[in-house]
Structures are given as structure tokens and as C-alpha cells.
N, C-alpha and C positions, 0 to 999 in steps of 0.2 A: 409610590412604590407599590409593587405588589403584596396584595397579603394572602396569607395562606393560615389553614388549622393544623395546630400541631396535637395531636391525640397520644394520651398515653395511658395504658391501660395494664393491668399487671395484679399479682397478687397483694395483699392488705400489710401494710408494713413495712415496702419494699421503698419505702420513699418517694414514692410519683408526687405526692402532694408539694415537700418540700423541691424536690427539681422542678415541678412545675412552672412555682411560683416564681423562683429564681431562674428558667428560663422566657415566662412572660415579663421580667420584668428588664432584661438583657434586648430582649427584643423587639419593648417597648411595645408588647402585645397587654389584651384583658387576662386575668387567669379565673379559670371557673371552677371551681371544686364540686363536682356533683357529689363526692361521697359526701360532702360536709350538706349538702341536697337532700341525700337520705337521710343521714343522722337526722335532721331536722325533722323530717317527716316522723320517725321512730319517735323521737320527742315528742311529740304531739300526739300520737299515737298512745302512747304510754299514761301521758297525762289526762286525756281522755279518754282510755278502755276501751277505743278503738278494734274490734273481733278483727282478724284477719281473715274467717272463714266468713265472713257477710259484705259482700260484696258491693251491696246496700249504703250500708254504714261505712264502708272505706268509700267510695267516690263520694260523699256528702261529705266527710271528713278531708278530703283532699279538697273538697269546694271554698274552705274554709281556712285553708293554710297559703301564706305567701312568704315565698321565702326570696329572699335580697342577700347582694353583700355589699358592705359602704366597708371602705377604708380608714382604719380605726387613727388620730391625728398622732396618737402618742407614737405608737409600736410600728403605723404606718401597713400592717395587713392586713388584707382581707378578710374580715369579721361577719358571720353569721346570723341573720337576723332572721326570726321565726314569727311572723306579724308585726312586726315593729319591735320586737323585742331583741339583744343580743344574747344570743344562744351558744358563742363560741367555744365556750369555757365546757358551758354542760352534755356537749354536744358530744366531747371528745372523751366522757369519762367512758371507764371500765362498763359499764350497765347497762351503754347504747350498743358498747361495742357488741354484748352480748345477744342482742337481737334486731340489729340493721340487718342482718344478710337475710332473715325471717322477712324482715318487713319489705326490702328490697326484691325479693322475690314473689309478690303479689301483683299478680297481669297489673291491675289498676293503680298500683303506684308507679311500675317501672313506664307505662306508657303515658303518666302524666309527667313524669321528670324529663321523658326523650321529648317529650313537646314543649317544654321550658326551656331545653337546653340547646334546643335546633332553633331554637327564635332566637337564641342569644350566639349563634354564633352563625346568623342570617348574612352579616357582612364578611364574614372572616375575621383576622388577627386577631385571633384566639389562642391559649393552652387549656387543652383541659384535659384533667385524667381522670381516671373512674377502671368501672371493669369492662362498658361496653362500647366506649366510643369509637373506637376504630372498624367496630362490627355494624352497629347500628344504629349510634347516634350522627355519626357524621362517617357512612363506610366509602366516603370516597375525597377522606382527609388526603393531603399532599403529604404529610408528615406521619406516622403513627409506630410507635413503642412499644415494646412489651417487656414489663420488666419483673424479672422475678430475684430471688436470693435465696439463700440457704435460708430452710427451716429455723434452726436455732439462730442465726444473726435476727430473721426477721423477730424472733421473739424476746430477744434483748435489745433491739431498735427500740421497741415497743414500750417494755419496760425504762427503758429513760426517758421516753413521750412522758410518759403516765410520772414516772419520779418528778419529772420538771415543773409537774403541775402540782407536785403535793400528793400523787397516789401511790401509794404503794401496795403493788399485788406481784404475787408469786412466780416464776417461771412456768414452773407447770401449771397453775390457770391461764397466764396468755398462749402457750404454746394448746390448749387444750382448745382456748378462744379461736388459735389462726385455723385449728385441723376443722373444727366443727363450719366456719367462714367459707374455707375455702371448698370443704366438700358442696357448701349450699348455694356457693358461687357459683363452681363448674356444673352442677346437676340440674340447677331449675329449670324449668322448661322456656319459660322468656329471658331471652336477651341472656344467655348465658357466661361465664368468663371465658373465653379462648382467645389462643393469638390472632390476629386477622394473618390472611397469605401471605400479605404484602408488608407487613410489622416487621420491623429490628427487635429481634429480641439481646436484650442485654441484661445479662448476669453479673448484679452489679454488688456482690457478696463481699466483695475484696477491693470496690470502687469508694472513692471517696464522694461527698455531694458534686464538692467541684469538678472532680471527673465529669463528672455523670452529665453535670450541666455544660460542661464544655464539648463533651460530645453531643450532644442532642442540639446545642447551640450551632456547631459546626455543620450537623446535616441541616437543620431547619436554615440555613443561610443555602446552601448547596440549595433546596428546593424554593427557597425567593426567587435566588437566581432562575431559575427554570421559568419560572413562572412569568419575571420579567420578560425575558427572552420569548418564551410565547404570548405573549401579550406584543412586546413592540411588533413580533411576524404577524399577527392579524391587525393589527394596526395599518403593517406597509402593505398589505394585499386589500384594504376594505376600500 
């Protein structure tokens, strides 16, 4: 069967990660989390004093980081590893949150992540969402999303992210968290957040996960098809 990349890309919050997953695994695809890519980096970052403003010392520090995900046997997802270590847990607190779009926004980390993440999805059957895939990690995906939701839902999503894990922080710090993200999303000069031309966007405010995975499930089948179909036509002409 044919494969294809499903891209999904959208504001921090808005759920891509969790539809992701649940759609790579409906259709028997990899799922790749690049934000959980950055996080990781910002970890390592953090921990080592990493300047953003020396250019220097970020590409040595990126020389030195390798980031994986192995499937954890218990809980069965895809888990986070920062050099052999599993980072999943600390990857997601409050504190990364507060300076991933920072670190995400540095020419030499965003161009060392699109080149980890174009080798990993060298074959196709992929899902991946992030903020730039459908632009320019893979800008000539078959499939690509863009999803956004209301401000206040995405910052009560968030808020039971962080409760689930034991964090509890205030509405108006994560709602303060999404506006400062989002401004550093769409502004940076690399690889910025925007929809692609050719993206679905879906305002999924009032969608339920299962929606959301049921629709994205239903075009990504709609675009296999295609793809078979033009594979068997150069097949019967070759």
C-alpha cells in the first residue's frame, strides 16, 4: 500500500499532539512529535547555560544532544529520550513551556530539528505535528492540518495537561504562557507558524478528540487512495 505524510500543524494547545498519536496509530503509521524535539533541546539547554545569543555554543551544544523516542512497555507511548535518558515527564512541565518558543526560534536549532525530522520521514508513513511541517519540513506533504481553537479552551486544555501530571498553575499564567508562544511562534523570522495554502484548517473548539481523529483519519484514507491510484497509473504506462 501506499504511504503518505500526514502534517499537522497549528497553535500550542490545540491538541495535534494527542490527534496525532491517535491518528498514527489507526493507520498503522510512526508518530513523531517534534514539539516534544524542542522541549528536549530547551532541556538541555537549561541545564547546561546554553546563551541563545552565541551561535558558537548553540551548534556545539546541539552537537551533543540526541534525541529518540522508544515506546514506553507499560503505558505503550511514545516517550522522550534526551541522550539515553527519558525526559518525557520533565519535558512537559510549566518551565519548558515557558521558554521552548525562545529556544525554538534560534536559526541553528530550527535547522538542526528539520534535518532530523526529514530523515525520519525519508520513507513516508508518518504523522507529525509541530508548527512548521506542512511549510517546511515536509511542504509537499499529501495530507497537512491546521488547527487552531479558542484562546480560553486552549488554556483550560492545558491546565488539565499540567493537573494530570500533578502541576497545578493558574489560568492566567497559562493563558499569559499561550499569548507570549504564540506571538514568538508567528513573528520569528525562521520557519515561522502559518497555515500552508493548501492545509485544512479545523477549528476544533467544540470538537471532541474523537472527532477530530475521525476526521483527519477519513481525509488521510481519501489521500492513500489517491495515491494508490497514481502509483497503479504509472505502473500500467512504465
Amino acid at each position: 500500500m501506499s504511504s503518505i505524510i500526514v502534517a499537522l500543524d497549528g497553535y500550542s494547545s490545540c491538541g495535534k499532539s494527542t490527534t496525532a498519536k491517535l491518528v498514527a496509530k489507526q493507520l498503522h503509521y510512526a508518530y513523531i512529535d517534534t514539539g516534544a524535539m524542542y522541549r528536549a533541546v530547551t532541556l538541555y539547554f537549561l541545564q547546561h547555560h546554553i546563551s541563545l545569543t552565541n551561535p558558537r555554543e548553540v551548534r556545539k551544544a546541539l552537537d551533543d544532544i540526541q534525541i529518540t523516542f522508544r515506546r514506553h512497555p507499560v503505558t505503550k507511548s511514545n516517550d522522550t529520550f534526551l541522550n539515553g535518558l527519558n525526559v518525557e515527564s520533565e519535558i512537559r512541565k510549566m518551565f519548558i513551556s515557558e521558554q521552548v518558543s525562545e529556544v525554538s526560534a534560534v536559526v541553528e536549532v530550527r535547522h538542526a530539528m528539520v534535518a532530523q525530522q526529514q530523515k525520519m520521514g525519508k520513507n513516508k508513513g508518518i504523522v507529525m505535528d509541530g508548527r512548521d511541517i506542512g511549510t517546511v519540513v515536509f511542504p509537499n506533504a499529501e495530507l497537512k492540518i491546521f488547527m487552531t481553537a479558542d484562546p480560553l479552551m486552549r488554556a483550560q486544555r492545558r491546565q488539565d495537561e499540567l493537573l494530570a501530571k500533578g502541576e497545578l498553575v493558574g489560568l492566567p499564567e497559562i493563558i499569559a504562557n499561550l499569548e507570549k508562544r504564540d506571538y514568538i511562534d508567528t513573528h520569528r523570522a525562521e520557519s515561522p507558524l502559518r497555515q500552508a495554502q493548501d492545509a485544512i484548517l479545523v477549528d476544533n473548539t467544540f470538537m471532541t478528540i474523537d472527532e477530530q481523529v475521525e476526521m483527519v483519519v477519513r481525509l488521510a484514507d481519501e489521500k492513500i487512495g489517491q495515491a494508490v491510484r497514481r502509483d497503479r497509473n504509472s505502473s500500467t504506462y512504465e
